[in-house]
Structures are given as C-alpha cells and as structure tokens.
C-alpha positions as CSV (number, residue, x, y, z in Angstrom):
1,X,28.8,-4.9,11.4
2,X,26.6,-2.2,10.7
3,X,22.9,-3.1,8.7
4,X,21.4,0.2,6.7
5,X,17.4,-0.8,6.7
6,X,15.4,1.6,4.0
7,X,12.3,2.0,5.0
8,X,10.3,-1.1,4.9
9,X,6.8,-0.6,5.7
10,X,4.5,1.4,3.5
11,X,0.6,2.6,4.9
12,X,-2.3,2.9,2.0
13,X,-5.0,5.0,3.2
14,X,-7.7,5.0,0.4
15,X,-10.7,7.3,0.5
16,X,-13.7,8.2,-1.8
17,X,-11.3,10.7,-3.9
18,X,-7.6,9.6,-3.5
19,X,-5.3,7.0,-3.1
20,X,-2.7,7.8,-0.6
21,X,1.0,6.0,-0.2
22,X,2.7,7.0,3.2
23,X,6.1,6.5,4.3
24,X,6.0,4.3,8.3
25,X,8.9,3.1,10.5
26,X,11.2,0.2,10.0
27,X,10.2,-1.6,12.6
28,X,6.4,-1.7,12.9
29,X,3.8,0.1,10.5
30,X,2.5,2.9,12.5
31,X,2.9,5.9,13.1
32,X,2.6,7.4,9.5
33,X,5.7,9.7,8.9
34,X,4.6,11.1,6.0
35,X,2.9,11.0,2.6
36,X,5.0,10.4,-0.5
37,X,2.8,10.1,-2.8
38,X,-0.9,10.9,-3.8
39,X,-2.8,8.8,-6.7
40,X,-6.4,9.5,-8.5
41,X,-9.2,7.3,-7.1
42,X,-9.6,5.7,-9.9
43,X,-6.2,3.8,-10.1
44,X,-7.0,-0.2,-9.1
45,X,-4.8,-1.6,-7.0
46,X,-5.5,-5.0,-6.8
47,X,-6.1,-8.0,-7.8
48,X,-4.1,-9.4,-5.0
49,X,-2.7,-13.2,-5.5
50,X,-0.1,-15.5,-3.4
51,X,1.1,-15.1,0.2
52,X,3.4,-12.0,-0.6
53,X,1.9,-9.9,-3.6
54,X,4.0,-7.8,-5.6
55,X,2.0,-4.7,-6.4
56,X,3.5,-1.8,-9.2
57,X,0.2,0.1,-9.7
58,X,1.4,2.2,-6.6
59,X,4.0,4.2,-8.2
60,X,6.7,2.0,-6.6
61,X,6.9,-2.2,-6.0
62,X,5.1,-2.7,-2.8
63,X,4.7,-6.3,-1.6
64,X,1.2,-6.6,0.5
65,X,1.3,-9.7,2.6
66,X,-2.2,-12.0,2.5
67,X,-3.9,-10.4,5.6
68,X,-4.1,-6.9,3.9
69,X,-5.6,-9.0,0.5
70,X,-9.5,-8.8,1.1
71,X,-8.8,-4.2,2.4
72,X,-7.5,-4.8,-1.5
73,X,-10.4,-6.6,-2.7
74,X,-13.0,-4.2,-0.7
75,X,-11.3,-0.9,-2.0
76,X,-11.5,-2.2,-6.1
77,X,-14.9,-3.7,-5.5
78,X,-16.1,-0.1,-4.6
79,X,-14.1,1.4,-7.4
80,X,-16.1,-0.9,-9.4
81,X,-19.3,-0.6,-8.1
C-alpha cells in the first residue's frame, strides 16, 4: 500500500506590512520550507468559527484548528485598530 500525503500543514507569519503563507512538513509544522505566497496587510483573515475553520481569504482553503483562533482574532483586531 503506498499513501501520497500533500503537504498538510501551512505557517502564517503576519507582520505590520504583509501577510505571508509558507509551505511546512507533513508531519509536524515547523521547519518552514518555503513561502508560497505573499498577501497585502490589509487582507482579513478571520473571523474564525467552529473547532476546524475553513479559511479561503488565503489564496487557497486552509483549515485553522481552534488553538490558532484568538493569533486570528489578535492579527484582524490590529488591522482594525
């Protein structure tokens, strides 16, 4: 039996002027591998909802379990503010 696993885990690194979406391992979310894609700071991410949210505004469908929900909820409240 052989299992083909894309990669699985994806690292959001947001700073004061860009969003960025990095590839990670299959296995575990660190080390970053690379970064596939780069959005304005202005794009809102959130608001995050359920145990597994299902996020688009990314440029791909991401789902961000609950313990990543209020790093959601701080990075839109200082887009915001």
């Amino acid at each position: 039996m052989i299992i083909i696993l894309p990669d699985a885990y994806r690292v959001v690194v947001v700073t004061d002027k860009r969003i960025l979406v990095c590839r990670s391992g299959r296995f575990r979310m660190s080390p970053v591998k690379g970064v596939i894609r780069e959005l304005p700071r202005t794009t809102r991410i959130g608001p995050p909802s359920g145990l597994w949210w299902r996020c688009d505004t990314l440029g791909e469908r991401v789902y961000i379990h609950k313990r990543f929900h209020k790093d959601i909820t701080a990075a839109d409240a200082i887009l915001a503010g």
